[in-house]
Biopython code that builds the backbone (N, CA, C, O; Angstrom):
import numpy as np
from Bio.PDB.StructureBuilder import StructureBuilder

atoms = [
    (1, "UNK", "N", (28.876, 16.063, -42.797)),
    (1, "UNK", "CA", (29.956, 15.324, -43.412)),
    (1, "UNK", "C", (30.811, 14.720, -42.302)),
    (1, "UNK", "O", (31.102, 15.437, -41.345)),
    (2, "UNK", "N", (31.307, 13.242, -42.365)),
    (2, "UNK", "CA", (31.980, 12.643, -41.366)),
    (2, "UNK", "C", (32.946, 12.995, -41.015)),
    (2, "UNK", "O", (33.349, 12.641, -39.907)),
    (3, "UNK", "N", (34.038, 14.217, -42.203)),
    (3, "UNK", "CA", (35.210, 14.372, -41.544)),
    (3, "UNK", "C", (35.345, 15.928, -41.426)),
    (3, "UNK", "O", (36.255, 16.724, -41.661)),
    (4, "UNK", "N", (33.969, 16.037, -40.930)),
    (4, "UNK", "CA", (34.255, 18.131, -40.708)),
    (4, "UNK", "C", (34.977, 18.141, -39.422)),
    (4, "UNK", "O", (35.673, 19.124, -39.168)),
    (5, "UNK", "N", (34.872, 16.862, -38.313)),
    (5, "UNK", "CA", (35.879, 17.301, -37.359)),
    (5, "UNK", "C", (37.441, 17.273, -37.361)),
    (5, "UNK", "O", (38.143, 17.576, -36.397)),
    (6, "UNK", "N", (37.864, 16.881, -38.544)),
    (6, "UNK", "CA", (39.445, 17.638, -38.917)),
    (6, "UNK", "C", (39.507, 18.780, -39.461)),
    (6, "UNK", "O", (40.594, 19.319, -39.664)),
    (7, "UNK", "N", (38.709, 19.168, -39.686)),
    (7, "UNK", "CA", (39.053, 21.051, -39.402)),
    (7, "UNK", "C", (38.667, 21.519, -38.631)),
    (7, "UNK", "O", (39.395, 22.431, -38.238)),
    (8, "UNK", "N", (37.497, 21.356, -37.921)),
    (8, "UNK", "CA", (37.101, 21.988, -36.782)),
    (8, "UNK", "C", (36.876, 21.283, -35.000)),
    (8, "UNK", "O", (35.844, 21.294, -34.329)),
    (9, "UNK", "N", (37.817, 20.899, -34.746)),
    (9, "UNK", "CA", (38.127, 20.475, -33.191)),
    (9, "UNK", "C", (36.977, 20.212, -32.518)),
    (9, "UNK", "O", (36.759, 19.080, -32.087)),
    (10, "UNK", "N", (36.382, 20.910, -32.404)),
    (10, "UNK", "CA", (35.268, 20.937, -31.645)),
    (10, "UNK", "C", (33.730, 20.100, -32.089)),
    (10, "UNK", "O", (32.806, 19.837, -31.320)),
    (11, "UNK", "N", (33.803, 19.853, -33.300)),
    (11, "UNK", "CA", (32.974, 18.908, -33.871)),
    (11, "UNK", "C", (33.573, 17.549, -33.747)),
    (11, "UNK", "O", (33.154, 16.568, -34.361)),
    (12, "UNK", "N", (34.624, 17.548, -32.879)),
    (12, "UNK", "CA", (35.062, 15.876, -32.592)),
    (12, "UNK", "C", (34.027, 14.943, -31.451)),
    (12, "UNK", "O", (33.478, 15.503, -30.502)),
    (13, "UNK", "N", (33.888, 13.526, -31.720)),
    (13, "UNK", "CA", (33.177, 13.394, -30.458)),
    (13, "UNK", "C", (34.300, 12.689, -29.181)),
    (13, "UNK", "O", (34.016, 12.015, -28.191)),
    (14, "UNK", "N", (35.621, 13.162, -29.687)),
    (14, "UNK", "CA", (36.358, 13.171, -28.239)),
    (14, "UNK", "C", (36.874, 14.202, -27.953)),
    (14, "UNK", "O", (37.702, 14.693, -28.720)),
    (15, "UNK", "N", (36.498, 14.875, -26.661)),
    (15, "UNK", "CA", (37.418, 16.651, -26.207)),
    (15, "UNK", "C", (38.202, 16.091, -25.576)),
    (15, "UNK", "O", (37.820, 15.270, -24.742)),
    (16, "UNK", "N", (39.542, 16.352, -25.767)),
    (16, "UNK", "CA", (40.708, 15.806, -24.961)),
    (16, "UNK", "C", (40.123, 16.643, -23.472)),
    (16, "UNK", "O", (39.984, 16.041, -22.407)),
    (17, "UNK", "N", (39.856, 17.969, -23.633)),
    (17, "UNK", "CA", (39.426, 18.798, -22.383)),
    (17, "UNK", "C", (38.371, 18.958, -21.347)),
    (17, "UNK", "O", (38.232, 19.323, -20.180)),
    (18, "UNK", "N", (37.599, 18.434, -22.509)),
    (18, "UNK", "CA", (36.171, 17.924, -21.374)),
    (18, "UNK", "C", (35.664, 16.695, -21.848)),
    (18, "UNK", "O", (35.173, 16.244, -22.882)),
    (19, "UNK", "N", (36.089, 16.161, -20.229)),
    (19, "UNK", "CA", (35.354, 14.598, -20.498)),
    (19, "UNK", "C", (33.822, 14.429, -20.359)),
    (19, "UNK", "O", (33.246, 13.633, -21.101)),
    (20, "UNK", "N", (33.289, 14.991, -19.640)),
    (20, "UNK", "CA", (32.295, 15.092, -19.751)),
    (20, "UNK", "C", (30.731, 15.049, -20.906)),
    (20, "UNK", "O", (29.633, 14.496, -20.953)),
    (21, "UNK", "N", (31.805, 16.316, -21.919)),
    (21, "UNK", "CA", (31.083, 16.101, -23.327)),
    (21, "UNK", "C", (31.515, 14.709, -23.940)),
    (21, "UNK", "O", (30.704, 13.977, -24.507)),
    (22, "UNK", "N", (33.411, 14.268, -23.721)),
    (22, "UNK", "CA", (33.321, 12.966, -24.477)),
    (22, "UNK", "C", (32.442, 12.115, -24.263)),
    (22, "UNK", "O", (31.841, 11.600, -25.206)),
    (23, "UNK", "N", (32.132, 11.721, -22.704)),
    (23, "UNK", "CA", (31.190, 10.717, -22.521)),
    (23, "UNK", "C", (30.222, 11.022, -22.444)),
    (23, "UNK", "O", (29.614, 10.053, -21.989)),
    (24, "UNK", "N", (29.379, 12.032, -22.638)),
    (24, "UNK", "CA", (27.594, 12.244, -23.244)),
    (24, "UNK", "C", (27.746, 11.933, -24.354)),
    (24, "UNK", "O", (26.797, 11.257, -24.750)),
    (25, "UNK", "N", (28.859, 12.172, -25.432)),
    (25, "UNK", "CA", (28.150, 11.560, -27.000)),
    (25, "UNK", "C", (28.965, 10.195, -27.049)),
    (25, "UNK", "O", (28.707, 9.504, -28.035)),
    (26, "UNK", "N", (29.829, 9.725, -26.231)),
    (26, "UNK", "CA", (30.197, 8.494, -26.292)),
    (26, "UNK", "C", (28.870, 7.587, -26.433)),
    (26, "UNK", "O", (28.726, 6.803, -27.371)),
    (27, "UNK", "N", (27.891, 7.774, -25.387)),
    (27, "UNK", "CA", (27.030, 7.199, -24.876)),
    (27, "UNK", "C", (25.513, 7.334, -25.761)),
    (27, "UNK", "O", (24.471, 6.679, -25.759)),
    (28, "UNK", "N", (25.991, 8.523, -26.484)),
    (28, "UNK", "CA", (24.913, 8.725, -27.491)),
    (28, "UNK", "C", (24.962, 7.798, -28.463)),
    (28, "UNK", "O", (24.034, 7.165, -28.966)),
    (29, "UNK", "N", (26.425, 7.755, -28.751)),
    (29, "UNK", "CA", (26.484, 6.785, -29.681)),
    (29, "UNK", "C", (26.161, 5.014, -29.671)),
    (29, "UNK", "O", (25.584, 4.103, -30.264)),
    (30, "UNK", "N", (26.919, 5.318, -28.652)),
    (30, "UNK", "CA", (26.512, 3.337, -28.200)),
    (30, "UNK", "C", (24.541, 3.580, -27.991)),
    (30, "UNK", "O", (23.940, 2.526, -28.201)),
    (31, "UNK", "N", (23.986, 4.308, -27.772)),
    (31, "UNK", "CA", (23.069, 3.806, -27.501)),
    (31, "UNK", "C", (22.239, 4.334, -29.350)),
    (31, "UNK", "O", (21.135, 3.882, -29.653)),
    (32, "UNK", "N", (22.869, 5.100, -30.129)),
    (32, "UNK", "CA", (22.066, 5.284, -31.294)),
    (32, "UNK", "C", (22.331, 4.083, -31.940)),
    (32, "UNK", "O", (21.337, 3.610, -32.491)),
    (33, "UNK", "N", (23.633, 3.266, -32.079)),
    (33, "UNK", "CA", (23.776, 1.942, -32.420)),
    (33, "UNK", "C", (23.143, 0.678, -32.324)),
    (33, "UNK", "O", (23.155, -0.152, -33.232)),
    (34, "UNK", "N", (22.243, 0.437, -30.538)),
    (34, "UNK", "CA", (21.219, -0.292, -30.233)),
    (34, "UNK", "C", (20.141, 0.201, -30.804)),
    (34, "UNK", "O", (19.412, -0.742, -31.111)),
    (35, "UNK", "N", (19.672, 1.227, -31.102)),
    (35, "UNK", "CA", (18.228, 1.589, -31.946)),
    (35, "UNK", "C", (19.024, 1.252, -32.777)),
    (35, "UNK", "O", (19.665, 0.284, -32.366)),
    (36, "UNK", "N", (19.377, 1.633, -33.971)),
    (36, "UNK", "CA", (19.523, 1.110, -34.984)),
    (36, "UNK", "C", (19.619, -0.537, -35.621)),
    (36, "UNK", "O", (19.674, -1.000, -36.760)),
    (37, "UNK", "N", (19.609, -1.010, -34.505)),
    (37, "UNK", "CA", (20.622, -2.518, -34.747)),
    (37, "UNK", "C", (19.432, -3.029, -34.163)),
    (37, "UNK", "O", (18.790, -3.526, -35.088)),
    (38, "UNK", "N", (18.611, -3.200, -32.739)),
    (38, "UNK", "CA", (17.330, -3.053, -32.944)),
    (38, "UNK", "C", (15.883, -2.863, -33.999)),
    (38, "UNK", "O", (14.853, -3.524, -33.867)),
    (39, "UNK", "N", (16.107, -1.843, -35.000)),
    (39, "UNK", "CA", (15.155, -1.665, -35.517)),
    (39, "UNK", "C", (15.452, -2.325, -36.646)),
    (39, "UNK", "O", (14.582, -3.093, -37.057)),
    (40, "UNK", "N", (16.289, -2.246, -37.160)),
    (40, "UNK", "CA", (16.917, -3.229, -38.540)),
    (40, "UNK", "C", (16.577, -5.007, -38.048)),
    (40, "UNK", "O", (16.388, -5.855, -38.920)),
    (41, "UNK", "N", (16.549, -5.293, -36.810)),
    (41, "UNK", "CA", (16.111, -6.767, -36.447)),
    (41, "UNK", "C", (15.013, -7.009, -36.201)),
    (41, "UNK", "O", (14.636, -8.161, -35.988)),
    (42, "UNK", "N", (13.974, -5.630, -36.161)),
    (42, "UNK", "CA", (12.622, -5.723, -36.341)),
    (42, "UNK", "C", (11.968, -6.102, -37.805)),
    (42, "UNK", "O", (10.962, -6.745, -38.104)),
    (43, "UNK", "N", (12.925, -5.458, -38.552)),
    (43, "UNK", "CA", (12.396, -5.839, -39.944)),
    (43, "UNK", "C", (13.127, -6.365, -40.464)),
    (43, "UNK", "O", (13.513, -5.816, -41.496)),
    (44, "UNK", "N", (13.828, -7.849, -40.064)),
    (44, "UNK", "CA", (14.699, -8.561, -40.519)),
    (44, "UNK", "C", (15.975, -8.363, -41.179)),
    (44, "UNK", "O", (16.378, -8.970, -42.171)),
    (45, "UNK", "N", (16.719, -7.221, -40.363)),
    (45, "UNK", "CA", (17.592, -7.006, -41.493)),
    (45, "UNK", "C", (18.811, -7.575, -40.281)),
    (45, "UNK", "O", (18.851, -7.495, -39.053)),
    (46, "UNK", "N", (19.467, -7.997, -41.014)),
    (46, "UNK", "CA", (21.085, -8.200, -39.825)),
    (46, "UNK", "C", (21.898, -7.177, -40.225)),
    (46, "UNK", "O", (22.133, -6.978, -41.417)),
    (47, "UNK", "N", (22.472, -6.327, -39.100)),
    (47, "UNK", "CA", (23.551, -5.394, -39.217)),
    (47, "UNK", "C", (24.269, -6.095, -38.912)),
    (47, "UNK", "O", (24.146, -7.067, -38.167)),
    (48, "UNK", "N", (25.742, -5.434, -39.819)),
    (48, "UNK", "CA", (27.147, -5.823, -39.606)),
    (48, "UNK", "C", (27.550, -5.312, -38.302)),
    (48, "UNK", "O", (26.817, -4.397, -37.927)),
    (49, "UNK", "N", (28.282, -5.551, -37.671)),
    (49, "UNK", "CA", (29.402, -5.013, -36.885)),
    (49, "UNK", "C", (30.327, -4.004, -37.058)),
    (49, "UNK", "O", (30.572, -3.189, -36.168)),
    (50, "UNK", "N", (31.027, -3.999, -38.486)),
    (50, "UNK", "CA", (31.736, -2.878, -38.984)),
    (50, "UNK", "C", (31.753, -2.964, -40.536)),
    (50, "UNK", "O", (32.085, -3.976, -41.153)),
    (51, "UNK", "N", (31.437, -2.027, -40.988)),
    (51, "UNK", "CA", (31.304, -1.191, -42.224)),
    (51, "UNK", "C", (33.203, -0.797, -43.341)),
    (51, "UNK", "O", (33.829, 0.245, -43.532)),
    (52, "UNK", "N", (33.392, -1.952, -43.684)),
    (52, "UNK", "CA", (34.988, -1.566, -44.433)),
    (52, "UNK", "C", (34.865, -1.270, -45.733)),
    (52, "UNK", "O", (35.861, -0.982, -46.397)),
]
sb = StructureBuilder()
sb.init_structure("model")
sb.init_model(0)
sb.init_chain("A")
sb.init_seg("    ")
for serial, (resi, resn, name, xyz) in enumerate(atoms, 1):
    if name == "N":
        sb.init_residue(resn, " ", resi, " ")
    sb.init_atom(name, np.array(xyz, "f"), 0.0, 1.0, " ", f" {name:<3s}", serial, name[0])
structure = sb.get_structure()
């Protein structure tokens, strides 16, 4: 569920305390976004930019 990290801190993908973890899933993310956005343009689909 998208908002289990307001109860539980540690399921956030920013640690105010370790940057380290922020930027491994920072980077997870930007790069799960190019597969995705990638594979959706393999099979003709256009992704949005942002989801409102």
């Amino acid at each position: 569920q998208w908002t289990r990290g307001n109860d539980s801190p540690h399921l956030r993908f920013i640690q105010a305390n370790d940057g380290v973890a922020t930027s491994a899933r920072l980077a997870l993310i930007s790069a799960t976004k190019t597969v995705i956005k990638s594979g959706l343009g393999i099979l003709g689909v256009e992704a949005p930019d942002a989801m409102r």
